[in-house]
Structures are given as structure tokens and as C-alpha cells.
C-alpha positions in Angstrom: -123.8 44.2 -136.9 -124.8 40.4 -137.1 -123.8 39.2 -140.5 -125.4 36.2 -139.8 -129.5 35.9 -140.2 -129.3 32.3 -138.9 -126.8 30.6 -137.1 -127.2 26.9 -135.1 -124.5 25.3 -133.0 -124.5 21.8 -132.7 -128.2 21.5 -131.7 -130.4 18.3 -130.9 -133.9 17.5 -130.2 -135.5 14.2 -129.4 -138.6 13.0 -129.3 -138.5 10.5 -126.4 -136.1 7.6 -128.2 -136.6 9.5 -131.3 -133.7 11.6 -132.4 -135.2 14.2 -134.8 -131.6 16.5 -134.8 -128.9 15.4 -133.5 -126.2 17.7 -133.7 -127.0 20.3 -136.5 -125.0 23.2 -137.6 -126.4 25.8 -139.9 -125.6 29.3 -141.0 -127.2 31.7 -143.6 -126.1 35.2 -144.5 -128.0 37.8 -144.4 -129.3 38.4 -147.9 -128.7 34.9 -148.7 -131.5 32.2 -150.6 -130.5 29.3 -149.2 -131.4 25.6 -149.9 -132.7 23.2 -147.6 -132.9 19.5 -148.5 -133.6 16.2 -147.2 -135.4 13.0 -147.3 -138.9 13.0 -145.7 -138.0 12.6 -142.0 -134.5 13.8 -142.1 -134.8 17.1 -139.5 -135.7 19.4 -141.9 -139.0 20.8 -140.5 -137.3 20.3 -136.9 -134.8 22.4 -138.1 -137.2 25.1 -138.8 -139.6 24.8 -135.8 -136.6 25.0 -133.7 -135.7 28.1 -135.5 -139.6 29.9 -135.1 -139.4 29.0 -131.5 -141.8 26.5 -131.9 -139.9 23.4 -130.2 -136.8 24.1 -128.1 -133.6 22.1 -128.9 -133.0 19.2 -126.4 -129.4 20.8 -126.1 -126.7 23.5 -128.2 -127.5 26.5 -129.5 -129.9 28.4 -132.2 -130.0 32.3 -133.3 -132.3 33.9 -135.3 -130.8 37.8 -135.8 -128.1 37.1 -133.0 -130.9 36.3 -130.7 -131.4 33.0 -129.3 -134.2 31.2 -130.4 -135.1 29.3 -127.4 -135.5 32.5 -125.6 -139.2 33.6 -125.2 -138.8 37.3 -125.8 -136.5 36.8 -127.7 -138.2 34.4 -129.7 -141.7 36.3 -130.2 -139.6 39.1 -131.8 -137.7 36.5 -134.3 -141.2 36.0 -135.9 -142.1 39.6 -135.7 -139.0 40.0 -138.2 -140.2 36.7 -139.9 -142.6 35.3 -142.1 -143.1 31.8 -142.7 -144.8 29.4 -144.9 -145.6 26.1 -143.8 -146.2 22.8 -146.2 -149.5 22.9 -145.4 -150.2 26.6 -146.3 -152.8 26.6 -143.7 -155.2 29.4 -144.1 -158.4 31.1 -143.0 -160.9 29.1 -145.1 -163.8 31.3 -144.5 -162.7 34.3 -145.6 -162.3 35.7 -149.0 -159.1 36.5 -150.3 -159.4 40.3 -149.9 -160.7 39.7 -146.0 -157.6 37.5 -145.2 -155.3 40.3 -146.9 -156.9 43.5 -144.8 -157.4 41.2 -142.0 -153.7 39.9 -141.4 -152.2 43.4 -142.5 -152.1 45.3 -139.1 -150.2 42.2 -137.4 -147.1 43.5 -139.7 -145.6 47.2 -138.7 -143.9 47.1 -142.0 -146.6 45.7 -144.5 -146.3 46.8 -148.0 -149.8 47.2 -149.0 -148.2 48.1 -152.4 -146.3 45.0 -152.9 -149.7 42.7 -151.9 -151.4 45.0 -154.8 -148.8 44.0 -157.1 -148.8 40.3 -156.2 -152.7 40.1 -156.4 -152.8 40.7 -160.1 -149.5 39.3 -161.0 -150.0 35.8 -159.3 -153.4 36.1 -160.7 -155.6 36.2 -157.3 -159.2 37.4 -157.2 -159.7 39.5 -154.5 -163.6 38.0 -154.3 -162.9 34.9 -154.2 -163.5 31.9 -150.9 -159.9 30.6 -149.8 -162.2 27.6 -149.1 -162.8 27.5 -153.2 -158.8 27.8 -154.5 -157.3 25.1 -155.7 -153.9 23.7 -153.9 -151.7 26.0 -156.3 -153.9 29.9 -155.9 -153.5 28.9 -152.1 -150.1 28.6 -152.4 -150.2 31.8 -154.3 -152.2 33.3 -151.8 -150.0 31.9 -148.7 -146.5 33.2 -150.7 -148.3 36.9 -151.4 -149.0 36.9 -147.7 -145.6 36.2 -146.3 -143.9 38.3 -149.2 -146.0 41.3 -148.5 -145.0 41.4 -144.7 -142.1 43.3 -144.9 -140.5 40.8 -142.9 -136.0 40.5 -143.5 -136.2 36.8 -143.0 -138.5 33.8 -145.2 -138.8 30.9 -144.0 -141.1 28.6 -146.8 -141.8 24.9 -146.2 -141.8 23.6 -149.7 -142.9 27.0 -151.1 -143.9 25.5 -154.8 -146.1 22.9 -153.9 -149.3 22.6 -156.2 -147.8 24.9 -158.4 -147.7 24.5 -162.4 -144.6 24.8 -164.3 -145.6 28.2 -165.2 -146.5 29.6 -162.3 -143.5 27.8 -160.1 -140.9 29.7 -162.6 -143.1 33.1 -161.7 -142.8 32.8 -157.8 -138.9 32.0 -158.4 -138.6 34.8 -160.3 -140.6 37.0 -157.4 -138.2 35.2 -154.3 -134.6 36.3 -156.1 -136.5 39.7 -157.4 -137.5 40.8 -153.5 -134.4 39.0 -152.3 -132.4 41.0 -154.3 -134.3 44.3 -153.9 -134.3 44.4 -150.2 -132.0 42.2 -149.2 -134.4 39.4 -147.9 -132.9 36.5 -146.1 -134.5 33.3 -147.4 -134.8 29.4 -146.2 -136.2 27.6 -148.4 -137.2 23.8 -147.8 -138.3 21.9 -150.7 -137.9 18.4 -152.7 -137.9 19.8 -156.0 -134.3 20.2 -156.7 -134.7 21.7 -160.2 -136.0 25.0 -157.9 -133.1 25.1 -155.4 -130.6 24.7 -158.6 -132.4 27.7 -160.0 -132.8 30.4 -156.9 -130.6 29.0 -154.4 -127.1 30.6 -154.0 -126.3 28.5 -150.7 -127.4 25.0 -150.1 -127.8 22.6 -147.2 -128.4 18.8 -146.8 -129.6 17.2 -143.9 -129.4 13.7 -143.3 -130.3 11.8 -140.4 -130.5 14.8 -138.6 -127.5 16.5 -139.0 -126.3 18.8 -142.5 -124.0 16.4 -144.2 -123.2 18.8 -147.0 -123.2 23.2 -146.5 -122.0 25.6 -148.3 -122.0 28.0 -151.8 -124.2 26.5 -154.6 -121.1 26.7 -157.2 -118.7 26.0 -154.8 -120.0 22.9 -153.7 -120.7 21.7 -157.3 -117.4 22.7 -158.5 -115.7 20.7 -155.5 -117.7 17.8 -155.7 -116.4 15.5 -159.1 -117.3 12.2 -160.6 -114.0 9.8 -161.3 -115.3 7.1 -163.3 -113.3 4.0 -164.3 -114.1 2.0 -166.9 -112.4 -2.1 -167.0 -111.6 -4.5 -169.6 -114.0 -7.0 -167.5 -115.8 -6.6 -164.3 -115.0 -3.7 -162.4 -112.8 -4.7 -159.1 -114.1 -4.1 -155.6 -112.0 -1.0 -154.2 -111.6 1.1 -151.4 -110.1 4.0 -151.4 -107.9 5.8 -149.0 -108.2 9.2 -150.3 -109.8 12.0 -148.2 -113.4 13.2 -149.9 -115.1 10.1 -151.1 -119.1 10.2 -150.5 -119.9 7.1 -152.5 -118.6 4.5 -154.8 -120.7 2.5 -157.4 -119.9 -0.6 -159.4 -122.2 -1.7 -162.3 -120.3 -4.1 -164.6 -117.0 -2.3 -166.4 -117.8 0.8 -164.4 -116.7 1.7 -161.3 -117.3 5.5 -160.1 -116.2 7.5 -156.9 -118.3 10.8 -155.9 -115.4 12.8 -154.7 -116.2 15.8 -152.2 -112.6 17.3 -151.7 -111.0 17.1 -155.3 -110.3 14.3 -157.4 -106.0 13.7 -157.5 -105.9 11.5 -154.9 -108.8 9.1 -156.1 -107.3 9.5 -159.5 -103.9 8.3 -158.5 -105.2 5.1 -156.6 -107.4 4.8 -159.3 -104.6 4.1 -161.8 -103.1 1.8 -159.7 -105.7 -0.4 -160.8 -105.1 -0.5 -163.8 -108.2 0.5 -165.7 -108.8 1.2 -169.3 -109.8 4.9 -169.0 -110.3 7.1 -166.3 -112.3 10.6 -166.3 -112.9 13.0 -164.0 -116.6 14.1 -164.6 -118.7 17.5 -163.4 -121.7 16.3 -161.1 -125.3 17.9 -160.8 -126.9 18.8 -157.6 -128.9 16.0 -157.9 -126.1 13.3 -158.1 -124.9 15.0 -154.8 -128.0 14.6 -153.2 -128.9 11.7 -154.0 -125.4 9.8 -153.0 -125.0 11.9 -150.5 -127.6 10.6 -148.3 -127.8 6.6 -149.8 -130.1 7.3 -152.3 -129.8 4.9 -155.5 -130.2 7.4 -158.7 
């Protein structure tokens, strides 16, 4: 049995000089939601093309099931057990939403007619209507009801709450960890709104520069990852510190703070060495950790 649903070894792909991955692990349980997150640019939709088949990695290795991704059989029946949402929730504009529905049906052995019944009303779909006339957010609804209704043990959604309103972003959360959790759906989720990932997302991974720079379980990697901030009589001294785990270090006036990755003692006890007036070890959110984590100023 393959306990893994994805798992990436060290792949790359460039783009002539352009490096879009350049040496990316991933893995994601089976039955796992998992976060993926990034700055525009940083190999995140690489990272899923190379997954679907659609580009092959310039060199290592990427399986989708235990089957290798890069492999054309094997690839056309990856997507057969996948469904996938891109950004641009490209659909059939000239159909109504009821045509698209019967028409895309047959393509998926294991459709669940019932589930695309249930989604229709509760996401609020009108069967007569033109995809040409929704809005951004019912074709996200529309796109999201499609690829849940497949019957397919791996998602893979592109920014999957885009156009949505708060109300109905919280609804399709709830719908993801309520099929995820029903039927033991794998899925890989790419989006910017953090808030979302925080909510659904058991596992997270960031990508930066083409390559995941921080993997692992949502609480564990929260719970591991600590502020240390240090406050000065006067301006805060320049420091570098020696101890293993630091992602960043800030200085604004009195304050200096370390973002520690790998537990705070260490930092701590250099930290004292400088003498500071107080010293506290501070939880982090998920957004502090992205955001130092790949040289963004929050």
C-alpha cells in the first residue's frame, strides 16, 4: 500500500535560464489537506503542472499514487484518479450549468451524481443558467462542484477561493474537510489567503525560490517555530546569532526579535549575553512564518 498520495524527490525544471524548481521535495499523506504557499513566481504552479503531467521535471523524481509522473501511462491514469482546479477556473462558456454537469459526467467512472445534486442547491447554482453569465465567485462554485463530484481520491485546487465572499469561502472550507474527511480525499491546496490554509489545512508547505523552505504538520510547525524578542535600555545592538534555527532577525529601535525554527534555548541564552532588559519567548502565527520565511517585511 502507498501511504504516500504525492511524493517529489529533489526535482527541477527550467525554463531556458529560468529556474522555475530547483530542487523540490514534497510529500502528502493520503487523506491529508495540505497547504501550498508562496510568493507569485515561487514554483508553486510548476509544482503542480509537474505533478498532472503537464511539464516534465528537467531532472529528480515525482509520484502521484507511487506512479511516476513523468511517465505517459502512467501519467494519464494520475489524472483519471485526479481532479484539478486551476486559478483560472476555465470553463465551457457556452453551455449552461446543467449541460456542463451531464456533459463532463461520463469522463469520471466514479461520478457521484448525488453529491453534484447536493452541491447544486447548497452552493446555490442554477441549473439554467449560461456559465458565460456567472459572476467570478458561482464559477468558482461551479468549477469546485465539478472537481468535488468526480469521485476522484486526489484534489488538486489552484487558489480554490478565489472571487468568493466571506460567506461562501467559509461554506466551501467546510465542504473540502467534510469530503476530505468522509472519504478520505487527498487534497493540495494552493492559495494566498492564509486565513484559509490556517483553517482547513492539517499540513503545510512553503515554497520559495523554487524549492519548500518550510514542510511539515500545521501544529507542529507553529508550535516549533517561536518569537524571542528583546527589548534594550537604548537602541537595540546588531547581533548574530550562532544558534541552530534562526529564520530571521529584526531590529526596530529597543527591539530586537529572532524567528526561531528549531526551539528557542539557544537564542535565549546568547540573547542574555547581551544584556537586555527583558526577554520573552513569544507564539508565532502562520502568517509571521510565512512572511519571514521567504523576506517578506510584515
Amino acid at each position: 500500500v502507498v501511504r504516500d498520495a504525492i511524493q517529489s524527490s529533489m526535482y527541477r525544471k527550467s525554463y531556458g535560464d529560468v529556474q522555475a524548481l530547483a530542487g523540490l521535495d514534497l510529500r502528502v499523506s493520503r487523506g491529508a489537506i495540505c497547504g501550498l504557499l508562496g510568493k507569485n513566481g515561487a514554483g508553486k504552479t510548476t509544482t503542480i503542472k509537474v505533478l498532472l503531467g503537464m511539464v516534465r521535471p528537467t531532472s529528480g523524481a515525482a509520484r502521484v499514487f507511487g506512479l511516476a509522473a513523468d511517465d505517459e501511462r502512467a501519467s494519464v491514469e494520475i489524472r483519471g484518479r485526479t481532479a484539478f482546479v486551476s486559478e483560472d477556473k476555465d470553463l465551457y462558456g457556452g453551455m449552461t450549468v446543467d449541460e456542463l454537469i451531464r456533459f463532463v459526467a461520463p469522463f469520471y467512472p466514479k461520478w457521484r451524481a448525488d453529491l453534484a445534486s447536493g452541491y447544486l442547491a447548497q452552493l446555490e447554482l442554477r441549473a439554467d443558467a449560461r456559465i458565460d453569465d456567472l459572476s467570478r465567485g458561482m464559477r468558482t462554485k461551479l468549477a469546485l462542484l465539478i472537481a468535488l463530484s468526480t469521485g476522484a481520491e486526489l484534489l488538486i485546487l489552484d487558489e480554490p477561493t478565489s472571487g468568493l465572499d466571506p460567506v461562501a469561502t467559509e461554506q466551501v472550507l467546510k465542504i473540502l474537510v467534510k469530503q476530505a474527511g468522509r472519504d478520505g480525499t487527498t487534497v493540495l491546496f494552493s492559495s494566498h489567503q492564509l486565513a484559509d490554509v490556517e483553517q482547513i489545512a492539517d499540513h503545510i508547505a512553503i515554497v520559495d525560490r523554487g524549492r519548500i523552505v518550510v514542510d511539515g504538520v500545521l501544529d507542529d510547525v507553529r508550535s516549533r517555530h517561536k518569537r524571542i524578542q528583546l527589548v534594550f535600555d537604548g537602541d537595540a545592538p546588531d547581533a548574530a546569532f550562532k544558534s541552530r534555527g534562526v529564520v530571521a532577525t529584526q531590529k526596530q529601535g529597543r527591539v530586537l526579535s529572532v524567528l526561531s525554527s528549531a526551539g528557542e534555548e539557544g537564542i535565549v541564552a546568547e540573547a542574555r549575553a547581551l544584556r537586555p532588559r527583558t526577554v520573552d519567548v513569544l507564539p508565532v502565527t502562520l502568517k509571521e512564518i510565512f512572511l519571514e520565511t521567504v523576506g517578506v517585511e510584515n
